[in-house]
Each structure stands twice: as C-alpha cells, then as structure tokens.
N, C-alpha and C positions, 0 to 999 in steps of 0.2 A: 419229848421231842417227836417220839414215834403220832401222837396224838397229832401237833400240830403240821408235822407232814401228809397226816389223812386231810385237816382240813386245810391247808394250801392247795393239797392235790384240788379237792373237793371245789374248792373257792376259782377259781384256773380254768376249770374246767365249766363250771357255771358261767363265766364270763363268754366259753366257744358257744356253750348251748344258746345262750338268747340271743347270741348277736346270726349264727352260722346253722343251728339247730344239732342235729347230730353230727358229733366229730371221729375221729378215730380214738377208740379210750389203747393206752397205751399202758399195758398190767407189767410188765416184762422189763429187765436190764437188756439194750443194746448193746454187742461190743461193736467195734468201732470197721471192719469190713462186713457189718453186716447188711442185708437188705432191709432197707427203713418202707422200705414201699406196702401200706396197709391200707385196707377199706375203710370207709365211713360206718361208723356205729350206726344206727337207729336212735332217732328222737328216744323213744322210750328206754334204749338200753343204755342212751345215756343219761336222762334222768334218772334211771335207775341207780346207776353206777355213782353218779352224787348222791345220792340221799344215804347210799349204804356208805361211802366214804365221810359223810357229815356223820352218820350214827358213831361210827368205830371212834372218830374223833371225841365227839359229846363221851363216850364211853372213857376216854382215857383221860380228857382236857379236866384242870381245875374249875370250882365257881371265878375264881379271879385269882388275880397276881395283884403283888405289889411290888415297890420302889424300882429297880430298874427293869421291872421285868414288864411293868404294865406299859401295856399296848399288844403283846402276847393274844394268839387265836384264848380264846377259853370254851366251859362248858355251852357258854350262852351264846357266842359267837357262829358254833357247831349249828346248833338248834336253830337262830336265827337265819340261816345259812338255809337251814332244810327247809323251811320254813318260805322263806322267798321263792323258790323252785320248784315246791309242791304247787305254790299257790300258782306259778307259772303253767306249769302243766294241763293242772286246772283250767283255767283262760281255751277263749273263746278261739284265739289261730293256731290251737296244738288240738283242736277237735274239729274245727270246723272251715278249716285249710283246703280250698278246690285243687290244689294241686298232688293231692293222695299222693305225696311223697314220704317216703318211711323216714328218710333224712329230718324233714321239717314239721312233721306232727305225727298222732296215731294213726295209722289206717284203718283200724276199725272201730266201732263204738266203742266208744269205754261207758264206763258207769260214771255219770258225769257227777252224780252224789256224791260217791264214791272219791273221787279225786278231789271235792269240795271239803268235804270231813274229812281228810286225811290234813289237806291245809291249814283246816281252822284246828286240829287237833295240832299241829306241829305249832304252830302261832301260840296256843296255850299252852303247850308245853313251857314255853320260853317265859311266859308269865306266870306259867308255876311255879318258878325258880324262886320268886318271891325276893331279887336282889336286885330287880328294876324297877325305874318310874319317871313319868315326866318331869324334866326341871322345872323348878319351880309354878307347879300347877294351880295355885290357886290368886292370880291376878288381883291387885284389888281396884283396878283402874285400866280404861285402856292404855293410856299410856304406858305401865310397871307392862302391860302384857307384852306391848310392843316390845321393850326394853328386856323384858326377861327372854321373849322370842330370839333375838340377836344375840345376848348374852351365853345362850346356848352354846353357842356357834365360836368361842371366843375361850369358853374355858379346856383347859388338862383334862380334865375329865369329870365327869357327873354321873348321878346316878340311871342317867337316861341312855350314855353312851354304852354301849356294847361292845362296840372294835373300833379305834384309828389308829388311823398315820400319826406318829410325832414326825416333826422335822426340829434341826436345830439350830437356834440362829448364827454359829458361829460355823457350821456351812453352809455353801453354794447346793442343797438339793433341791433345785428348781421349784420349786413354791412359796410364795410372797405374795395372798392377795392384794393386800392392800396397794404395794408399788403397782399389781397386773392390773387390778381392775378398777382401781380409783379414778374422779372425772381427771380428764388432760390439761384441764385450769388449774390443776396442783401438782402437776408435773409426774401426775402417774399417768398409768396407758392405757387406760380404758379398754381392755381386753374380752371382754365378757359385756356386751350390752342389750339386757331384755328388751323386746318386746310390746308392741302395742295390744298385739294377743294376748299376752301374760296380761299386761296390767289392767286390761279391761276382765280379766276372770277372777279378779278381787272383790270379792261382793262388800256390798256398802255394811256399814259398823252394824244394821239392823238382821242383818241376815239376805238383803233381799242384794236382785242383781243390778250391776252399774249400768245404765241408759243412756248412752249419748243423745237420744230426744228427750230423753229427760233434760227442762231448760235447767235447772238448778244445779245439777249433776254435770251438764256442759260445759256450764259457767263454774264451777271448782271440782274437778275433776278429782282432787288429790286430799278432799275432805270429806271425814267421815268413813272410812273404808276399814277392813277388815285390819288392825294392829300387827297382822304378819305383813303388809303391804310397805308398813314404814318401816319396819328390820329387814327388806329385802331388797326395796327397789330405791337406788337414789334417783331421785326426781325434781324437775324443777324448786327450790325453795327450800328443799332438804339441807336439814342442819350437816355439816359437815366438820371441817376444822378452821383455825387460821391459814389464810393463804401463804403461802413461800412470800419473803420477804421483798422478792421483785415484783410482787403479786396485790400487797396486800393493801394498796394506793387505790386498786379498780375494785375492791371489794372489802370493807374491814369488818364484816360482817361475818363472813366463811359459811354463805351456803351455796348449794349445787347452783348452776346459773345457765338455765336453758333455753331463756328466751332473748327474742331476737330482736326488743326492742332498745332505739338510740342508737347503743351501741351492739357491735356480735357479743351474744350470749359466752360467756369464759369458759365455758365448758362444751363448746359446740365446736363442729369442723371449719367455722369462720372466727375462731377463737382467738383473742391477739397473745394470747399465751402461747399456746403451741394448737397445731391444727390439724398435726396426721395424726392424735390417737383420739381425736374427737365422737362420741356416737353418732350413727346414723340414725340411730330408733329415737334419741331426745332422753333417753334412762343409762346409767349404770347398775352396777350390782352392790347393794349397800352388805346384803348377807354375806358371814364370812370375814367382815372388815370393822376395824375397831378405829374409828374415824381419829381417836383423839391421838394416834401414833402418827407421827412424820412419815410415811411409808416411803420418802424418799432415801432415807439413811438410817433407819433403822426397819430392822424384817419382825415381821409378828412370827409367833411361835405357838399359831394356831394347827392344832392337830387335822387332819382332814377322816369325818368320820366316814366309818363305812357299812356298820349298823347301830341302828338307835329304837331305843324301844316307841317311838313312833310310830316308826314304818310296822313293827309288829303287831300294835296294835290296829292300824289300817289295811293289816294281811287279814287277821282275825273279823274286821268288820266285812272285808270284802265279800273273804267265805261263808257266813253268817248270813248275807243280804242275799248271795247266789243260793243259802238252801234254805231262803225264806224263815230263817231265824231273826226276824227284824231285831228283837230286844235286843239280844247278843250283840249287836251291829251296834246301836244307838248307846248301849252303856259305854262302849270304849270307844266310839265317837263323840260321844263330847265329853270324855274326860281329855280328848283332844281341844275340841270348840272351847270348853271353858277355860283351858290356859290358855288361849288364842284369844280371850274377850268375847267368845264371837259366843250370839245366841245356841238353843240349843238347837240340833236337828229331830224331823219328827219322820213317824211311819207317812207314808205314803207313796203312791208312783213314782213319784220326784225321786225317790230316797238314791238307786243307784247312781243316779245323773249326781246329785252336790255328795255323794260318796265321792265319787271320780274329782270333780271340783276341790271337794277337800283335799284329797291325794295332793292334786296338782299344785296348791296353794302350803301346803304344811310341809310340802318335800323339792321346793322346786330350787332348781340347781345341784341338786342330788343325785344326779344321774338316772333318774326314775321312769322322768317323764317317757324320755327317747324310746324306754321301751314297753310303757304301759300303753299307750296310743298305738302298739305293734300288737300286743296279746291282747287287747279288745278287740281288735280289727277296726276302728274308727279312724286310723289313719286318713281315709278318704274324706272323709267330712272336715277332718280337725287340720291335716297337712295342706291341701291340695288348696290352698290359698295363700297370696301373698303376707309378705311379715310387713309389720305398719310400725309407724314412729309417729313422733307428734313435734309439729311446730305451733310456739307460742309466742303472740304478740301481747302488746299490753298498752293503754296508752297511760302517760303517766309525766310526773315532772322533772324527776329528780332521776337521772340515772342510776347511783350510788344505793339512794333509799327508797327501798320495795313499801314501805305506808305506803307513799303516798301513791303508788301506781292503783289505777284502775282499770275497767274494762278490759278485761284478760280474753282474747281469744284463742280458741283451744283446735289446731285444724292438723286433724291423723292425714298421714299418705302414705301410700306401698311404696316402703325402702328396699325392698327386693321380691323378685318373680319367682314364685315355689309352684310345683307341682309333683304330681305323688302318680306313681307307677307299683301297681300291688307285687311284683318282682321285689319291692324294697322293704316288704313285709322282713327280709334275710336279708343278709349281709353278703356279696359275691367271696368264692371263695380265688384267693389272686394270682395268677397268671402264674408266675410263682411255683408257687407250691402244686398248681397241679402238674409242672413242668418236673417237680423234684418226686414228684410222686403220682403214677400215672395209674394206678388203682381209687384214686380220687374221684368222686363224682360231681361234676357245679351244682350248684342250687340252681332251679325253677328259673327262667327266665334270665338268664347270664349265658 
C-alpha cells in the first residue's frame, strides 16, 4: 500500500508537471486551521520529486498482481512512470523555453546527454523486467495486423499492458465508448471525431506519405494505408455492425455512411437518422470500440490503458535517436512497424521526423499527442492551422448498393479556425486557485 501511494503520489503529480510545469510539491500533513498558502516548486525540483517518488515505489511495488488485484500500480507501472518524465525533461521546451522561467523549464544548461541517457536508461529499465511485449507482434497479413492492432484495445489485459482503468458494466462510471463515439446513424453519439490532419499522417501500406496530388491516392483515399488506419479511424465504407432495426431498410449492409450522395450520408449532420451527433470532420473513432456489440444497450468492459509497453519502447527510441544511437532506435522501432505491417524504418535524416509520425500513428487517442507537439516545441507549425474534414460525392445508381457507385469525389475543408499562441506552450494556472492562494505565481503569458 505504502508503495502504491508513492506511485499515486508520483502519477498526480506528473499530470501538474506537463500540463502547469512546476507546482507546489506538498511532503507534509495539513491540519485543518492551517495556512495552505505555499510556493511553486521549480520545473526541476519537481521532476525531481517524481522520479524519487516512482523509484521508492518500483522499490516496494510487485512484478504484478493477480485476480482481483490486477489493475493495481506495479513494479513496471513505477518504471514506466519514470520513464515518461525523464524522457520529458529531456525534450526540447524544458531546455530551450525563452521564457527562463524556473516554474516551466531549467534555467541553466543542463547536460542535455545527460538527461537523454538517463531516459533511455529508465525505458530499459522497464524492458529488463523481461514480463512485457507487444500483442500479438508478428502479423501475417495486413489485414490480422489491422485486426490485432484494435484487438489490443479490446482485451482485460495482455502482455503489452502495463496499468489500466477496469470499469464495470454493471455500473454507471462514466465510460462507454462505443455508445460515446460511434457514428450517429446507430444511434450512438459520435463524441470523439478525428481529423483530416490525422488521417492524412497515415502513410500509405508502402511506407511512403499520402499525396492528395497524387491522382490515384485522391481518387481512394482510404486504400492501401498504414493497418493502424483501419483499427482507428471509421471512415467512409468502414465495416461497422447491423444497423438498429428502424435503420436497417436505408442500409442492410452496416457500414459507416459518409457520403453525400442521392440521399444525406446516415452518418453525417444531414443524417435522417439523427443529426445533432453527426461529425463535422467526415471520421469517427473506430479505436477503443468493438463494433460487433449493440453499444446502444449493452456497455463494453473495455479497460482504459494508461501504460503499455509501446510507448516504452518509443521512449527508448526517442532517446536513442537524440544521442545519435540510431541502431538502438530502429531495433525497437520496428519491432513496432512490424506488428503494425508497416515496412521497416531506416537510418537517415528523415529518421527523427517518421519517429515522431510513428508516435503519432501507434498512440493516437492516447493522450500523447497534446503534449508531445508541447515538448518539441513544434506546436507552431503543427497547431497554428485549421482542422479539416472531408466531403464525399460519388455518382452512382443505386443508393442502397455501394458496387455499383463510381467516380468518388474526395473534397477536404476547414471545419474549424485554430491558432496557436506560444503562452499555450502551459497550461494557465485558474483564477481560482491563485485567489485561494496568493503565494502562487501564473505562468508566462496569462
């Protein structure tokens, strides 16, 4: 218990650091007339203060648990844990931050080595355990890669998962994705809807990237593409389920249904099914959701994970490629690519750029992205542009049957105006809190 309260503490506290940078570290019992009013730690004294709170833990926590116990922090959970926050620290806006705020990065040089070898040593660590590995890593088809990719996402537990969330279905604790994020032409509510951004950083089945002038690539956008693309994104023509039974006259086929022609698309905001949880972007979120369940009446009892040996292995490549250890990088990157189908990656200039791509693609809806595009500092190039959807026409004969349609036109547009202000590098701290405590200092630009 004492263990798992070092890594709770530890885990809590990582969440203030990347969003707020340094918080107040809190070591002490409050009683209840006392003055709560304290300073802001330092970025480093509070990564400091997790990594020693992840060690004590690692030091006390089991390899694992079983029967009711699993889902419990463990030894690897610890590790993994330090592991993430080193590699943070490391990163480019906790060194190279213009705002020399002690709150939000180092102020003086650090030994950028130094912090890069300490990540890829904590990353290794956690594969020295020797008790993890990808599910099912060796594909024999795109397809099974596809199908094993999703699958992940779907079981109790695997040899890849590290920590989740159980929920259960016989309560109400707020998670359900299948009812949240399924199209609205099956009566779930489309909650979560990617991106035109995202789907265009799915590179094609060969390894190379998607070309909208590319005519061939234009004209079927959604063939041929990376097998994590179909376990993630539902999209037009995407297999689905049988439609609800008032449904299933305009469709007996059951797949996602996003184009606009004849008739409104079943799954669009001119939908005659329902039309307020329609996407804007033209995609749902297929990852996460086990199509063949009724999500309207019955809840999955899918776990929500929170480390997976994945991301461990794409800590270890990151730091690996930062201190020009290519090999190290490329052995545990495509032990990723190759249970993904996807070619292998090679040394070259490129390599950091489809590192980052890989991230983006092997973890997305993870909570990763929001703040890996923060610790590169590439926010500016990556945010500071509108988010895009797609509409699709098709001319064709039969409304019901997709044979026989042809000439599919494929035409992206800005479904909403983004723009990026380097202030949102951090997170404000809220009006709030520095109200309740006036030895508080805001971050940069708030």
């Amino acid at each position: 218990m004492k263990g798992e309260a070092f890594f709770l503490r530890a885990y809590f506290y990582h969440n203030l650091m990347r969003m707020y940078g340094g918080v107040p570290l809190i070591t002490k019992v409050y009683g209840l007339n006392e003055d709560y009013a304290v300073a802001r730690n330092s970025f480093k004294e509070t990564v400091d203060f997790i990594v020693a709170n992840a060690d004590s833990a690692a030091a006390l926590l089991p390899l694992s648990f079983s029967g009711t116990d699993v889902g419990r922090a463990t030894k690897g959970a610890a590790l993994a844990l330090k592991a993430r926050v080193l590699l943070y620290a490391a990163s480019d806006l906790y060194n190279l931050n213009p705002s020399d705020s002690a709150f939000t990065g180092y102020t003086t040089a650090q030994d950028r080595v130094a912090l890069w070898r300490a990540a890829k040593n904590a990353a290794k660590a956690v594969m020295d355990l020797g008790i993890y590995g990808l599910f099912r890593p060796s594909p024999a088809s795109p397809q099974e890669a596809a199908r094993n990719y999703g699958d992940l996402f779907l079981q109790q537990m695997s040899t890849e998962v590290i920590l989740s969330r159980f929920f259960l279905s016989t309560r109400d604790d707020g998670y359900n994705p299948g009812l949240h994020n399924g199209p609205n032409g099956f009566h779930t509510w489309g909650g979560n809807t990617p991106i035109q951004n995202l789907v265009d950083d799915y590179r094609m089945a060969d390894g190379s990237k998607f070309d909208w002038s590319n005519p061939a690539e234009a004209m079927a956008p959604y063939a041929n593409r990376d097998p994590r693309f179909y376990a993630s994104i539902a999209y037009d023509g995407a297999p689905w389920r049988t439609r609800p039974d008032d449904v299933k006259n305009r469709d007996p086929v059951g797949t996602v249904k996003i184009d606009t022609t004849m008739v409104p698309g079943l799954d669009t905001r001119d939908s005659p099914v329902e039309n307020w949880n329609g996407a804007y972007s033209g995609y749902y979120v297929r990852k996460f959701i086990d199509p063949s369940i009724n999500a309207q009446f019955t809840k999955e009892q899918v776990p929500w994970i929170f480390f997976r040996y994945a991301e461990v292995l794409l800590n270890y490549a990151e730091a690996s490629i930062e201190l020009n250890e290519v090999g190290d990088a490329l052995t545990v990157l495509n032990q990723i690519r190759r249970r993904a189908g996807m070619p292998d990656l090679v040394a070259g200039p490129a390599l950091r750029d489809e590192y980052r791509n890989e991230r983006r693609v092997e973890m997305a809806f993870e909570e990763q992205r929001f703040f890996d595009v923060r610790r590169w500092m590439i926010a500016p190039q990556v945010l500071n542009k509108d988010a895009f959807g797609i509409n699709i026409f098709a001319n064709g004969k039969s409304p019901t049957d997709r044979s026989t349609w042809t000439n599919y036109r494929y035409e992206t547009h800005s479904i909403q105006r983004r723009a990026w202000a380097d202030k949102m590098y951090f997170m404000p701290i809220s009006l709030d809190e520095l109200n309740r405590n006036p030895m508080l200092s805001q971050n940069p630009g708030f």
